[in-house]
C-alpha positions in Angstrom: -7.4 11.5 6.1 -4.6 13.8 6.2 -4.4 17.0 3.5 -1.1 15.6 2.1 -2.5 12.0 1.8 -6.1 13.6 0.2 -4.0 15.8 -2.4 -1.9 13.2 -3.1 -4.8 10.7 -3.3 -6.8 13.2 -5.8 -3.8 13.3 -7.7 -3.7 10.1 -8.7 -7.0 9.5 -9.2 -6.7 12.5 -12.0 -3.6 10.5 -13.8 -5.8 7.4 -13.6 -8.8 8.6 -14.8 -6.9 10.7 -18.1 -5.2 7.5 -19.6 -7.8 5.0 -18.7 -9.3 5.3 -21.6 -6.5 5.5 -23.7 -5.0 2.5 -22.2 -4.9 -0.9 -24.8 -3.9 -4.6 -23.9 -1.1 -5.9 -24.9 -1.8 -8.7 -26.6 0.4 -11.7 -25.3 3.4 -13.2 -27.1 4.2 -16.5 -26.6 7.3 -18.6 -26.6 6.5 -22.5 -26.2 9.8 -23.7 -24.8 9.3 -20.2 -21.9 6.2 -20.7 -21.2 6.6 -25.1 -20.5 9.6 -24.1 -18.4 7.7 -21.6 -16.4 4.6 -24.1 -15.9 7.2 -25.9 -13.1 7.7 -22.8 -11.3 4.1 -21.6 -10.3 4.1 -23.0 -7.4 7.2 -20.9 -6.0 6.0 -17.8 -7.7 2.5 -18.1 -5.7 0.8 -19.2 -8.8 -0.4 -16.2 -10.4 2.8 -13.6 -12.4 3.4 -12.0 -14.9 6.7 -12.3 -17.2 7.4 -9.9 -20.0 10.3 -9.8 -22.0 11.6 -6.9 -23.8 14.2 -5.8 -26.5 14.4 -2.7 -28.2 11.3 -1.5 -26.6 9.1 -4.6 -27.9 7.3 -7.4 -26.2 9.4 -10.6 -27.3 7.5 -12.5 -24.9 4.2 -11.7 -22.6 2.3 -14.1 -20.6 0.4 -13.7 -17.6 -0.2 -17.2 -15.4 -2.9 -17.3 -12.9 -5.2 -14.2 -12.2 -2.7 -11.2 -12.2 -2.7 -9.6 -15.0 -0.3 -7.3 -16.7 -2.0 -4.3 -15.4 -2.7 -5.4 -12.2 -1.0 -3.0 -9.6 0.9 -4.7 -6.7 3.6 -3.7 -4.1 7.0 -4.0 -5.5 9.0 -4.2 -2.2 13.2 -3.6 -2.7 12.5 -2.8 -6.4 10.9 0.3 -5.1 14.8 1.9 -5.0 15.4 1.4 -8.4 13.2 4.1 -9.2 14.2 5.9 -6.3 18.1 6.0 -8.1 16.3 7.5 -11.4 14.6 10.4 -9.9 17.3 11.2 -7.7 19.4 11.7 -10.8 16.9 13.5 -12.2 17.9 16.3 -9.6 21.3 15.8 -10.5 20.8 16.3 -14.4 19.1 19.7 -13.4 21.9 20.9 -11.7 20.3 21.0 -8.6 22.4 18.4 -6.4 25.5 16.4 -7.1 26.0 13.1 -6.0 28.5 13.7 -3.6 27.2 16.8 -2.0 27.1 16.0 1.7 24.0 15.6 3.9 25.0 18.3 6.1 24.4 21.1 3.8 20.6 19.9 3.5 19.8 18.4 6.8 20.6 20.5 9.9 19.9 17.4 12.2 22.2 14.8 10.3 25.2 18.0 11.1 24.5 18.0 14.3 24.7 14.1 15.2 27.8 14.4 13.3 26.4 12.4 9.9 26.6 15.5 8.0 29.5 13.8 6.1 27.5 11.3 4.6 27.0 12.0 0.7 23.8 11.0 -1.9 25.8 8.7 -3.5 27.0 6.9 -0.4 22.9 7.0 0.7 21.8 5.4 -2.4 24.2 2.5 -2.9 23.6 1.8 1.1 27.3 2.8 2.7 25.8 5.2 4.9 27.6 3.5 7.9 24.9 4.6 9.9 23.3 1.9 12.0 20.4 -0.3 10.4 17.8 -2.6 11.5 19.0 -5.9 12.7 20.1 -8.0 10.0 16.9 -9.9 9.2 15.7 -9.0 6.1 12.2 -9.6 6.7 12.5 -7.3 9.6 13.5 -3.9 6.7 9.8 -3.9 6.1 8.2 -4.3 9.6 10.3 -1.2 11.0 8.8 1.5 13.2 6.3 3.7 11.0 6.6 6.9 10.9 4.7 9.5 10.1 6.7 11.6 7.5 10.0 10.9 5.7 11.2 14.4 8.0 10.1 12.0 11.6 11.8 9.0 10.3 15.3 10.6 9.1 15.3 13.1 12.1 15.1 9.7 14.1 18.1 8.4 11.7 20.3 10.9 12.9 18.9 11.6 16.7 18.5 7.3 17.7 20.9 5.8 14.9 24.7 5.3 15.5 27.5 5.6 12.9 29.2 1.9 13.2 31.9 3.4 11.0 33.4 6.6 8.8 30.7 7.2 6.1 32.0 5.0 2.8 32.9 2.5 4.8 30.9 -0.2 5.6 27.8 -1.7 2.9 24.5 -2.2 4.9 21.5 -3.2 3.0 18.4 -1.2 4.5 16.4 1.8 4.4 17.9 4.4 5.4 20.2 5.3 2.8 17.4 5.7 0.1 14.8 7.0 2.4 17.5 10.1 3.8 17.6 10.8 -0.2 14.3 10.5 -0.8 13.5 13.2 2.5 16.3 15.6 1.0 14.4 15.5 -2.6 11.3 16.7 -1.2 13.0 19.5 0.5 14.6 20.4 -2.6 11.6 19.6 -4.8 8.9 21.6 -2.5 6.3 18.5 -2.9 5.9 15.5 -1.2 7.6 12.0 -2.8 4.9 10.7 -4.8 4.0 13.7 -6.5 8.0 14.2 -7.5 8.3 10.8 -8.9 4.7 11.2 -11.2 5.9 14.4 -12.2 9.4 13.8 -13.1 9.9 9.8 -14.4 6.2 8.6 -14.1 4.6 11.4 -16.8 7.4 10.8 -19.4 7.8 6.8 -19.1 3.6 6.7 -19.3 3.5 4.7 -15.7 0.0 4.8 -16.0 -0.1 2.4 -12.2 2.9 2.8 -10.4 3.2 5.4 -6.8 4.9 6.1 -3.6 1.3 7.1 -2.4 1.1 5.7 1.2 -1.9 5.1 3.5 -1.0 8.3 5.0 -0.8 6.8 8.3 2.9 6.1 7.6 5.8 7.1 5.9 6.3 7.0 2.0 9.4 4.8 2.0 11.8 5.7 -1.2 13.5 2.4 -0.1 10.5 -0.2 -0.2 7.0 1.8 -0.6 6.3 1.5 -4.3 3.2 0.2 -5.9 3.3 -0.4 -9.8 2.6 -3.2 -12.3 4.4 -5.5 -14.9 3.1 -3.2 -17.7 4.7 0.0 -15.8 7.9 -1.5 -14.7 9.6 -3.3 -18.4 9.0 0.6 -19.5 11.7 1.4 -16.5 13.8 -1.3 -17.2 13.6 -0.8 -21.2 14.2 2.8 -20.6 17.8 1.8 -18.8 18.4 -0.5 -21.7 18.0 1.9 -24.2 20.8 4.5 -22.4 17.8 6.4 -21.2 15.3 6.4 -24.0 11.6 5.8 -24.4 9.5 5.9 -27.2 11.8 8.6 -28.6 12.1 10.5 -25.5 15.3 11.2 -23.6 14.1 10.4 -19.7 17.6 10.2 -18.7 20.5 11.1 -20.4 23.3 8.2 -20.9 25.7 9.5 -18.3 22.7 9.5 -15.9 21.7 5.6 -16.8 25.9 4.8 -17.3 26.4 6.1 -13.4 23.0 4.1 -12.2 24.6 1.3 -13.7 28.4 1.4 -12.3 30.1 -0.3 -8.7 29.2 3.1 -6.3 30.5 1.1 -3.3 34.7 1.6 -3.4 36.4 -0.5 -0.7 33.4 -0.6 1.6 33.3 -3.8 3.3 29.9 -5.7 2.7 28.7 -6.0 6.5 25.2 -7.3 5.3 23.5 -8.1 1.8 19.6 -9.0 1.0 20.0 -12.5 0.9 19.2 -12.8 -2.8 22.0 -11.3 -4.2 24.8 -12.2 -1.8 28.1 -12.0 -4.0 26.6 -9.3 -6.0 27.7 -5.7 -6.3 25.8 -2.5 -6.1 25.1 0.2 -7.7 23.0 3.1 -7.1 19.4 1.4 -6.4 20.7 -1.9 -7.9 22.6 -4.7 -8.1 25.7 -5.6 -10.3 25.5 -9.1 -10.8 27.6 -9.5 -13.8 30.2 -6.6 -14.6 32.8 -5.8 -17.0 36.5 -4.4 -16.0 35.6 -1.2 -15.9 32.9 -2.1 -13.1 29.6 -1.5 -15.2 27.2 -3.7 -14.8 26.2 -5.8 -17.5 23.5 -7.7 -15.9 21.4 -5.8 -13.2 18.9 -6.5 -11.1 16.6 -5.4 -7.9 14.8 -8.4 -6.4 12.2 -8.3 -3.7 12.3 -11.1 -1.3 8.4 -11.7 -1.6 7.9 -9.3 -4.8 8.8 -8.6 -8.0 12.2 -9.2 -10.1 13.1 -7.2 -12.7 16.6 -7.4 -14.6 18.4 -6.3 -17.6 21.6 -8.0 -19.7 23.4 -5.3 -21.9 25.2 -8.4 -23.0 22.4 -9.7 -24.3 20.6 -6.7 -24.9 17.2 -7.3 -23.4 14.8 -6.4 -19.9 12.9 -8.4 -18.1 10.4 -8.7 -15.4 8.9 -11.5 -13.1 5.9 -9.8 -11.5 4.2 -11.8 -8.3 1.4 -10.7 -6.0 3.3 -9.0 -3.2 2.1 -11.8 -0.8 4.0 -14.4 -2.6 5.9 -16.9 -0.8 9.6 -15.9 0.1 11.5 -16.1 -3.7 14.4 -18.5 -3.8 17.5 -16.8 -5.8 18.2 -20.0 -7.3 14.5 -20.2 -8.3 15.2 -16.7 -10.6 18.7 -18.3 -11.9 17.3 -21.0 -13.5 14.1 -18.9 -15.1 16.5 -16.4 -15.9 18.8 -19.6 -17.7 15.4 -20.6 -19.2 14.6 -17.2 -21.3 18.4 -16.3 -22.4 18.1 -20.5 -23.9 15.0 -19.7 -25.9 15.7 -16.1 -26.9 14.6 -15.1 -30.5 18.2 -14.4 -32.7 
């Protein structure tokens, strides 16, 4: 067991054991018409979810199916980068980095393989231009492991090739998010999991959710989250709410408004996660629905075999579909029509 991995580790178990107690269950909140609909889709959510719907900050509906629970802690897959956007701007409310400061001026090995060019904001809504893992999505979590974020974006700039001027070219992957996350630590002078607990997870009450890795690999800003239904509506409803929770200001509107907008420009989409093909992006999400002005006003940040969480600012409401993190492969079309189902049966 490494020292990072058993501080880290210790950590947690401290945050754990101190709201434990205070932790209360939710008690469901049920919607016939949701919960028949939902019934006829357990089979290609794995059988056991979670769905919780939120508006204003309160359960509108809550039902758990199968075993997992509402508190049960699984790995979140894409939906990890979500998060990854929030404490990034975090940095950026602070003063301490602007979105378009360039890589170079952090990372001495992305100026010398002549990526030093490449911006935060061009990192986190994935138009690096630098070279990715072949275009099977699957194949995003079963890269080479490294054992630090430093290895693994050291290798991005030493082994990786720029296909194109920075800006220019969309490629869903890791190594957008994961060079940010790396450049945050540096900044922040602690390791991922302990920047996220201290600077979203503390003031959203994420009593379950970490970057904490095996510490045999990599924590991955892009993909490495663990967290639960419970933990994850707080994020969304937090976004919802222009950055508020529970009376708190965890990110100030600009912050949430700039999460929320088209980041990519005129970058042609070379290669998109296969469940939002069509979709735009913004930083750590995606645009499916927009208005003229290019902010998103239904947003989302599937997992191909995780969770799906999702807000509509049209309809003013978050949602979550939590699965085990083994679940079958999700179908997009599968989401459309649950999504369909709740907006039908919404309470006025």
């Amino acid at each position: 067991m490494t020292p990072r991995f058993l501080t880290s580790f210790l950590n947690s178990l401290l945050v754990l054991g101190s709201t434990a107690m205070a932790q209360t269950k939710a008690p469901m909140l049920d919607i016939p018409a949701i919960t028949a609909g939902l019934e006829t889709y357990k089979k290609d959510l794995g059988n056991d979810f979670v769905v919780i719907v939120q508006r204003d900050g309160k359960d509108i509906y809550r039902k758990e199916f199968g075993e997992l629970k509402a508190t049960s802690q699984e790995a979140i897959g894409a939906a990890s980068q979500w998060l990854t956007a929030a404490l990034t701007m975090t940095f950026v409310e602070e003063g301490k980095i602007a979105l378009d400061d360039k890589l170079g001026n952090y990372l001495p090995s992305y100026q010398s393989y002549s990526k030093g060019w490449v911006t935060f904001r061009q990192c986190l809504s994935h138009t690096t231009s630098i070279e990715q893992d072949p275009p099977a999505f699957g194949a995003l979590l079963k890269k080479k492991k490294f054992e630090s974020l430093e290895a693994e974006v050291n290798a991005y700039a030493k082994d990786r090739k720029l296909q194109g001027k920075q800006g220019t070219l969309f490629y869903y992957g890791s190594v957008g998010p994961n060079t940010a996350g790396y450049v945050l630590e540096l900044i922040g002078k602690k390791d991922y999991d302990r920047l996220f607990r201290e600077r979203l997870s503390k003031n959203l009450g994420l009593r379950r959710t970490s970057f904490m890795s095996d510490g045999l690999e990599a924590e991955s800003p892009f993909a490495g989250a663990k967290s639960t239904a419970d933990d994850y509506i707080k994020f969304l409803s937090m976004l919802l709410n222009k950055g508020s929770f529970n009376g708190k200001q965890v990110l100030s509107e600009k912050s949430v408004n700039e999460i929320l907008k088209v980041q990519t420009g005129a970058a042609k989409m070379v290669y998109a996660s296969p469940l939002s093909q069509g979709n735009a992006y913004g930083l750590g999400c995606w645009l499916q629905e927009k208005d003229e002005q290019g902010n998103g006003t239904l947003v989302n940040c599937p997992g191909v075999s995780a969770t799906w969480p999702w807000i509509s600012k049209s309809k003013n409401y978050a949602a979550i579909v939590f699965t085990k993190s083994e679940s079958p492969e999700q179908k997009r079309m599968v989401f459309e029509a649950i999504r369909e189902l709740i907006e039908a049966n919404l309470p006025k």
